[in-house]
N, C-alpha and C positions, 0 to 999 in steps of 0.2 A: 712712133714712140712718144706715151705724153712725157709730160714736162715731170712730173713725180716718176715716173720708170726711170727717165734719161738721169733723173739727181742720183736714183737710187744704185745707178748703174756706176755712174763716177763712185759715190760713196763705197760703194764695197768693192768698189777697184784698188781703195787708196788701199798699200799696203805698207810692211815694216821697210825702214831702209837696212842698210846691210852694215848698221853701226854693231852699239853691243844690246843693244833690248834681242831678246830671243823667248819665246814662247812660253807662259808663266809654266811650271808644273803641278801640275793638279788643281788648273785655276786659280794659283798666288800669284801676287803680284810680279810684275815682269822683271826679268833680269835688266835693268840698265841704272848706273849709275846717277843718278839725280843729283850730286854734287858737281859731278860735271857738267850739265845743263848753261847755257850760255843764254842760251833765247828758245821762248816758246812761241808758235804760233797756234791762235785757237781761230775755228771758222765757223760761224754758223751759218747755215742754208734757212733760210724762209722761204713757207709752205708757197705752195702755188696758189697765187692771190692774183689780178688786177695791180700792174705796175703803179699805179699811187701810193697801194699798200705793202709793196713788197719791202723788204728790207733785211738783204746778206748784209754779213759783213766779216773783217778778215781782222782781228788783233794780233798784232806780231811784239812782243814786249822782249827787250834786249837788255842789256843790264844799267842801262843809260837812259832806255829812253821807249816808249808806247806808242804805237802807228796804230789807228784805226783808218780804214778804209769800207766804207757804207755805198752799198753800190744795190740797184733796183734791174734786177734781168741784164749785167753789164753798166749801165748804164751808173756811174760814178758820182753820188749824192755827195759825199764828204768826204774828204782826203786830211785828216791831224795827227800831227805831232808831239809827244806831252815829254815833258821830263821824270826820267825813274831814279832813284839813289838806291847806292846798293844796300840800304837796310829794306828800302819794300820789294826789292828783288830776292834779298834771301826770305823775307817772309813769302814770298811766292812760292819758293824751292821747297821752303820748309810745309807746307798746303800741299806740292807736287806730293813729296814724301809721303805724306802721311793717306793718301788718294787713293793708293793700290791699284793704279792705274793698269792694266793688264790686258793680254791679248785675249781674246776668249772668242769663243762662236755663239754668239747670241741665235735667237727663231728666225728663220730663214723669212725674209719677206714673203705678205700674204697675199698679194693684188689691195693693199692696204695705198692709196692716193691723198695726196693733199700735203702729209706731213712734213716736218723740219729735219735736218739734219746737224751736226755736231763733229770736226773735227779736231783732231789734237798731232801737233807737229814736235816732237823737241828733238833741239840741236847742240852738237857741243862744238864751235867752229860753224865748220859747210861740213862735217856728220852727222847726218839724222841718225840718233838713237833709239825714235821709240816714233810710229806713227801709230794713230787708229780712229775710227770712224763708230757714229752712231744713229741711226734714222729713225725719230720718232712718230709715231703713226696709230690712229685708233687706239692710243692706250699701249700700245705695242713697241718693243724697239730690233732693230736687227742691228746688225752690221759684227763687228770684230773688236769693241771696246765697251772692257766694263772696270770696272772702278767707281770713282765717288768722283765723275767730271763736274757735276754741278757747282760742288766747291771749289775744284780750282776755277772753273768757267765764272764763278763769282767774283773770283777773287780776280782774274783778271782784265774783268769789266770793273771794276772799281777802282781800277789805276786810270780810268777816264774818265775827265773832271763833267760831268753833265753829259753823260751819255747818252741818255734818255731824248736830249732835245738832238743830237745829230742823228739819231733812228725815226722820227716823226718824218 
């Protein structure tokens, strides 16, 4: 199994927890409470490259505080810690909201190789409310999440001060 099958495999394994997200109707957005939202985690997967150039990495932002973890095939490049206040957390929640973050079945992977992936975790407590996945590829995406992740994924790499230079 290559290395893009084996991601693609994880990725569309991840599925919902057994909080209160539950399957949009008619493709709207998910049922789960976003004001209950404690902590998000987002993850993105980088394509299959040459360990120099690879670069996952795992943001988990809690109402305190922003963990980035940058890591190449396992191997653990940067491990930070940032301070959050709860005014850029509710700006978070309020970007969650507006996202229509939803469960949906996207095109079924094609034999499409190389691509990134994109996770999204949220929790209220140790209850996962809402999980979903995305695999970008060829111009293509599959997996089980659609909404507008870009903006939150934006928003939540901008709670880390010089991002840019811990992914080099």
């Amino acid at each position: 199994m290559g290395p893009a099958v084996f991601l693609l495999s994880i990725l569309t394994t991840a599925g919902f927890g057994s909080g209160t997200a539950a399957e949009a109707p008619a493709g709207g957005p998910a049922v789960f409470d976003a004001a209950a939202v404690d902590r998000i985690v987002y993850h993105f997967q980088d394509a299959s490259v040459p360990p120099p150039y690879h670069r996952s990495y795992t943001i988990d932002v809690t109402q305190k505080s922003v963990r980035i973890v940058v890591d190449s095939y396992g191997d653990v490049l940067a491990d930070e810690v940032f301070h959050v206040d709860s005014l850029q957390f509710d700006r978070l929640k309020q970007i969650l909201r507006k996202s229509g973050l939803h469960k949906c079945q996207l095109d079924a992977e094609t034999g499409c190789t190389g691509g990134t992936g994109e996770r999204i975790n949220l929790y209220a407590g140790e209850k996962e409310l809402f999980a979903g996945n995305v695999y970008h590829c060829g111009g293509q995406k599959s997996g089980n999440l659609c909404g507008d992740l870009a903006s939150l994924a934006d928003a939540v790499k901008a709670l880390i001060p010089e991002i840019e230079s811990l992914l080099q």
